[in-house]
VOBA-1610 file (N, C-alpha, C; in pm, whole numbers, padded with zeros to 5 digits, always signed):
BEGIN
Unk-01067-01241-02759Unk-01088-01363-02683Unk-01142-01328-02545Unk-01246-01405-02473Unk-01344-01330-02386Unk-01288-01470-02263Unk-01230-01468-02154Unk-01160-01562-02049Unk-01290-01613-02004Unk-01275-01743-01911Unk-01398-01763-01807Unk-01308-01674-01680Unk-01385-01654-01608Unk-01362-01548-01479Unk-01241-01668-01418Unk-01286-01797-01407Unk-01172-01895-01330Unk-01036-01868-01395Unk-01045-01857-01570Unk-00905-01861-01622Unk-00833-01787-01604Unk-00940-01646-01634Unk-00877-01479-01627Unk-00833-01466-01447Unk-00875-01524-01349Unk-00858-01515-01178Unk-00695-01592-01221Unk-00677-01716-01236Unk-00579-01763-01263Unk-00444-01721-01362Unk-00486-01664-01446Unk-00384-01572-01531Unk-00342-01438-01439Unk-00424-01364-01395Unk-00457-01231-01359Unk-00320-01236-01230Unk-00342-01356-01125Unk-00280-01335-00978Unk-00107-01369-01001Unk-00081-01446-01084Unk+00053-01462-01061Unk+00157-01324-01158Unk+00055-01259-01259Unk+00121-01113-01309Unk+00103-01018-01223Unk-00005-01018-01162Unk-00030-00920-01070Unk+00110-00895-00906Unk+00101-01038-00874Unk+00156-01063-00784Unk+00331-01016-00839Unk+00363-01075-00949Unk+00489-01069-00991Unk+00557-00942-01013Unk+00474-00861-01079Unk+00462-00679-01116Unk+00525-00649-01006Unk+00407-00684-00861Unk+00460-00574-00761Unk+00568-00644-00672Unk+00612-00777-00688Unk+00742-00768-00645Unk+00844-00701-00708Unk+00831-00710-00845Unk+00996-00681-00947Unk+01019-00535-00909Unk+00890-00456-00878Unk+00897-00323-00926Unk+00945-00269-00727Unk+00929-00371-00624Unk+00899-00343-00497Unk+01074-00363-00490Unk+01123-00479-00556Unk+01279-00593-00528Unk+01378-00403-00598Unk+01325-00359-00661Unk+01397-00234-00727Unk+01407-00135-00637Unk+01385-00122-00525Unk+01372-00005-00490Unk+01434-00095-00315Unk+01490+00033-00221Unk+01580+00009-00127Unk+01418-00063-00029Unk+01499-00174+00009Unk+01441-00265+00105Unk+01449-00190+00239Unk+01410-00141+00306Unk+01425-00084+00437Unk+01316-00141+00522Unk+01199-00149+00471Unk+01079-00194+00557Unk+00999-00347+00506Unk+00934-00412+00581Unk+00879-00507+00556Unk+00792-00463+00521Unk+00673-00574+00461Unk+00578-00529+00351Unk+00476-00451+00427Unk+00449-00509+00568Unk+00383-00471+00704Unk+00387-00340+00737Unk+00543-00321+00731Unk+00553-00183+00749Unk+00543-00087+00675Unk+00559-00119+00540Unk+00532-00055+00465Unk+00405+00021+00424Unk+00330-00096+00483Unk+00188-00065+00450Unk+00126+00004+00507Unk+00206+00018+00685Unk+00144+00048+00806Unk+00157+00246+00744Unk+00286+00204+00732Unk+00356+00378+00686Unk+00296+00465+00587Unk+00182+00367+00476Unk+00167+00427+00374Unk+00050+00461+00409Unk-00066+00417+00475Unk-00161+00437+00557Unk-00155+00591+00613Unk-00075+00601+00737Unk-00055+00674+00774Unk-00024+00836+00681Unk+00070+00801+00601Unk+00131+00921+00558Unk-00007+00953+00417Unk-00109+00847+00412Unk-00213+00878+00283Unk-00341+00925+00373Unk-00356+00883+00469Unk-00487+00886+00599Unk-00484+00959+00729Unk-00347+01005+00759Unk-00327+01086+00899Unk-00279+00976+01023Unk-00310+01032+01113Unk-00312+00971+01280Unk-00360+00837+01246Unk-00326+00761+01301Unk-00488+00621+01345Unk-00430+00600+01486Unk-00509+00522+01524Unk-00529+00377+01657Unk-00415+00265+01559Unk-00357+00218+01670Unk-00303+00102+01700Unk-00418-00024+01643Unk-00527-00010+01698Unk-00627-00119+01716Unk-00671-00097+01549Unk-00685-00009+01462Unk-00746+00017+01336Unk-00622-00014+01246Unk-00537-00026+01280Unk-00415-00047+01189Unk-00417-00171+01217Unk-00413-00266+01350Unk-00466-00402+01349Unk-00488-00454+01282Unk-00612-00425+01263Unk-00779-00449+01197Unk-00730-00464+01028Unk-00657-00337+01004Unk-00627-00298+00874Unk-00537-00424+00791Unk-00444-00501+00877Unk-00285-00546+00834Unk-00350-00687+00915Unk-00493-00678+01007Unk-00511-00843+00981Unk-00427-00929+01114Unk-00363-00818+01170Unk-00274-00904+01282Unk-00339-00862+01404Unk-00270-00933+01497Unk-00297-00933+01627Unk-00206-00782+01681Unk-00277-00755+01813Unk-00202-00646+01866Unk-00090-00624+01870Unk-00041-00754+01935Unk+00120-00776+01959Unk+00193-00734+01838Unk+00171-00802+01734Unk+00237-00779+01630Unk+00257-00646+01561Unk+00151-00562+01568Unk+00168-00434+01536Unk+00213-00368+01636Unk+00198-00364+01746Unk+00312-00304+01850Unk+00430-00297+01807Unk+00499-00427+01775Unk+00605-00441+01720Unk+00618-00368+01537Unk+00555-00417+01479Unk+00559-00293+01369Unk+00588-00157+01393Unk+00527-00106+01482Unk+00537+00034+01547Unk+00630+00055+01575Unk+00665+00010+01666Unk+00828-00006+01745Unk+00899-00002+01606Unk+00912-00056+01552Unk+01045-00061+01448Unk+01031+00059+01363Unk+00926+00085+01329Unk+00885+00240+01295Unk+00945+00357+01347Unk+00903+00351+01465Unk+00947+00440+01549Unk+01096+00420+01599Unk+01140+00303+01568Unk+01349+00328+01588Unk+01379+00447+01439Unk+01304+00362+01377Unk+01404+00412+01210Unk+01331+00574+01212Unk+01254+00620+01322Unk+01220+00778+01322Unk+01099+00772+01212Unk+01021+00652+01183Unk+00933+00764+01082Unk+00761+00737+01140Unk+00779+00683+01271Unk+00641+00739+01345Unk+00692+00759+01478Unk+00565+00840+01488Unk+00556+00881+01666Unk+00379+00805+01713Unk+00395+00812+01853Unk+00266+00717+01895Unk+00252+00856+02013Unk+00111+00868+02048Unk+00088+00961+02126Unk-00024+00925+02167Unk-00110+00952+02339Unk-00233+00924+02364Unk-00316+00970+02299Unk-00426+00906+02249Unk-00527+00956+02157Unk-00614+01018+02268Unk-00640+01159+02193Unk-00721+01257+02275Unk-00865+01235+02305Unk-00937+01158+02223Unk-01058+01110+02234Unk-01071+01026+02354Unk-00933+00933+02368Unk-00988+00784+02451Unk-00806+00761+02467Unk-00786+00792+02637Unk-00694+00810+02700Unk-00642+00686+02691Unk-00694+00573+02676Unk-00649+00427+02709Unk-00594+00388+02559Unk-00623+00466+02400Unk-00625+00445+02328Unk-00510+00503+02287Unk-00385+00458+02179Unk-00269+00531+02092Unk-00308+00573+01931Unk-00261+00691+01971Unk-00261+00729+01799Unk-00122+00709+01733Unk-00105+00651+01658Unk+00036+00647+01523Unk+00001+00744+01443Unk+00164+00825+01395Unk+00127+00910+01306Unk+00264+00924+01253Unk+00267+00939+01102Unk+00367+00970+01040Unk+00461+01054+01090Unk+00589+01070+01134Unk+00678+01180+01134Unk+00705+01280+00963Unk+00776+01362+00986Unk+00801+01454+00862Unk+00904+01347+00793Unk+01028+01268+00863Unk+01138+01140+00813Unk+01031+01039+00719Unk+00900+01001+00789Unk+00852+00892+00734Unk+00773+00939+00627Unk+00731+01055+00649Unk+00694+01128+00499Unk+00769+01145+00384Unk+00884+01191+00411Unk+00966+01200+00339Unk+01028+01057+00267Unk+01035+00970+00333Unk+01133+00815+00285Unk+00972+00753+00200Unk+00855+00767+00252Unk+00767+00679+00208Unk+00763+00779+00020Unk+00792+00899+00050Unk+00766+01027-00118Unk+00866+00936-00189Unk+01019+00939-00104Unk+01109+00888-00208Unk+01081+00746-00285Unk+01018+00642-00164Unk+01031+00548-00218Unk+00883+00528-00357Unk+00804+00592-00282Unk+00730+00611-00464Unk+00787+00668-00579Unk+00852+00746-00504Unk+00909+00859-00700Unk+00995+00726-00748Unk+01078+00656-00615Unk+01152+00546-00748Unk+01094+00428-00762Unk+00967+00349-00692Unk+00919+00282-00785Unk+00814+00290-00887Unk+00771+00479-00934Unk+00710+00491-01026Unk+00811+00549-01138Unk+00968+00593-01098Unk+01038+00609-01187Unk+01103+00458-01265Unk+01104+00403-01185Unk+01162+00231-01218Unk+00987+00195-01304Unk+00871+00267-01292Unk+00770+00183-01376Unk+00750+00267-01512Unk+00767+00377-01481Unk+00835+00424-01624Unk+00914+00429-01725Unk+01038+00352-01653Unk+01125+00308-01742Unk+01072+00194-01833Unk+01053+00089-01732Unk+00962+00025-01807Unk+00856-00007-01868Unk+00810+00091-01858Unk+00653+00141-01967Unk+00696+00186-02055Unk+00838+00238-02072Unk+00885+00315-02178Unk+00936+00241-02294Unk+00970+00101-02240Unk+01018+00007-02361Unk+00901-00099-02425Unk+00816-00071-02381Unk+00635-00126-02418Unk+00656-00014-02552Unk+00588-00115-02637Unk+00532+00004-02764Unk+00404+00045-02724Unk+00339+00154-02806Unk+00239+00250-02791Unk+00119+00168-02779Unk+00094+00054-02825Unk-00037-00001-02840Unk-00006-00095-02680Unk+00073-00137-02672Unk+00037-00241-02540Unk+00079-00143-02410Unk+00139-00006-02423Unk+00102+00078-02290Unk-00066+00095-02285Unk-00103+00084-02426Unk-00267+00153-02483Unk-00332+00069-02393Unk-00306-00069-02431Unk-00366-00189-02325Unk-00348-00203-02216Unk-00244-00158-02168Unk-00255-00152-01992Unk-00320-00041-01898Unk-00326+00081-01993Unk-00413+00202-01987Unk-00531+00151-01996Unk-00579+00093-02059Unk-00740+00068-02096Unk-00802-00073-01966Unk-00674-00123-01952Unk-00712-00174-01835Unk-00781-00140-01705Unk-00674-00019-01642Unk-00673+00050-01476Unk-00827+00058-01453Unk-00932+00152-01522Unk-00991+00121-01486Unk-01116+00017-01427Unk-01087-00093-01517Unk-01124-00238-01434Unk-01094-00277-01323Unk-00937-00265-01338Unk-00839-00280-01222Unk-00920-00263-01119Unk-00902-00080-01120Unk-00952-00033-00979Unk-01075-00057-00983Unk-01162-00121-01041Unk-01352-00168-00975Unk-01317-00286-00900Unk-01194-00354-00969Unk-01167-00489-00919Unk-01093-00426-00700Unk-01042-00336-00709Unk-00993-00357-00587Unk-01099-00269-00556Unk-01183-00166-00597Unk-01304-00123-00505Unk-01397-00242-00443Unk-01406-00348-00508Unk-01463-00467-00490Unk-01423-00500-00337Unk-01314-00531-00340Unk-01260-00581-00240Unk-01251-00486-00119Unk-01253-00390-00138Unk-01290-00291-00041Unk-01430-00289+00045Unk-01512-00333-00084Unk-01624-00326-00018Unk-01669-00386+00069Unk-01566-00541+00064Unk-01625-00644+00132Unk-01523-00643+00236Unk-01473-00519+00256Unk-01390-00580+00356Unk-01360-00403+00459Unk-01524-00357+00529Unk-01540-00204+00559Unk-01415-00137+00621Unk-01334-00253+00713Unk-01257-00233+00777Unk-01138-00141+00713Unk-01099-00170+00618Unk-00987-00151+00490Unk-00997+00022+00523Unk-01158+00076+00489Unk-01156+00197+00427Unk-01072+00257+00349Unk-01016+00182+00234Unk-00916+00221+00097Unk-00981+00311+00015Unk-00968+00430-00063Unk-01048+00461-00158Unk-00986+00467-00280Unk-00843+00463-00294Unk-00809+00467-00408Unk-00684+00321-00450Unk-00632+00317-00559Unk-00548+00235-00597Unk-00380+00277-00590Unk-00403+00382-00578Unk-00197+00492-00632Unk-00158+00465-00502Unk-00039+00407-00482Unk+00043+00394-00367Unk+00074+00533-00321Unk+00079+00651-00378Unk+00145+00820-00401Unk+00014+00881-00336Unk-00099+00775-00315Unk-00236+00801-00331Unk-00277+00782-00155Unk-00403+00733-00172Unk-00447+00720-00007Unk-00442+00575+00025Unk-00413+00460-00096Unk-00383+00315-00059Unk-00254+00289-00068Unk-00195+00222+00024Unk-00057+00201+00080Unk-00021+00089-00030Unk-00102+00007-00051Unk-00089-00132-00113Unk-00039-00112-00252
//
């Protein structure tokens, strides 16, 4: 059965969306999604600017200041003058935020294994045969959006998301 793009957009967002809460609600809540994202960035991409993590998460300065800040209580960034441009901050993962962002992938890819594990062989087959659509589908969105600079899909990976 071949979808119209409207049906398959409409089927597609509320599994999509649902997946990565159940599999996100499993694993220890410590950070907001913000931060999460800010952290995964970092620990997949290195150093950044304040202003590129902005850019990245869509908010205003203020607000990522404050992201930062809360980062930096729970120890898993440090902010330092960026050497290029004195007026400018670099964020950067601590070794803590490396470490909590590793754990929290091993358990929500151990929590997605479990449940891949009770899928029979043919419909893991189908969700395998999927990914790579998947990921053209979020290279897509990358493209249109330079700011992102995402290159991959694996949270374990260089996209936080």
């Amino acid at each position: 059965m071949t979808s119209s793009t409207g049906d398959l957009a409409q089927r597609l967002r509320p599994v999509v969306f649902r997946l990565y809460y159940l599999v996100r609600r499993e694993s220890a809540q410590l950070l907001t999604l913000t931060q999460g994202s800010v952290l995964s960035e970092l620990v997949g991409r290195g150093p950044s600017r304040m202003s590129r993590l902005s850019r990245l998460e869509r908010v205003r300065m203020p607000s990522m200041t404050d992201v930062v800040r809360r980062l930096e209580r729970l120890g898993m960034v440090t902010r330092r003058p960026d050497p290029d441009d004195g007026r400018a901050v670099l964020v950067e993962a601590t070794p803590e935020g490396e470490r909590f962002y590793a754990e929290m992938i091993a358990g929500r890819e151990a929590e997605l294994r479990a449940r891949l594990g009770r899928l029979d062989p043919a419909e893991r087959a189908a969700i395998d045969a999927a990914l790579p659509a998947l990921t053209k589908l979020i290279a897509d969105f990358h493209r249109d959006d330079p700011a992102a600079e995402l290159a991959a899909i694996s949270e374990g990976g260089t996209d936080p998301r």
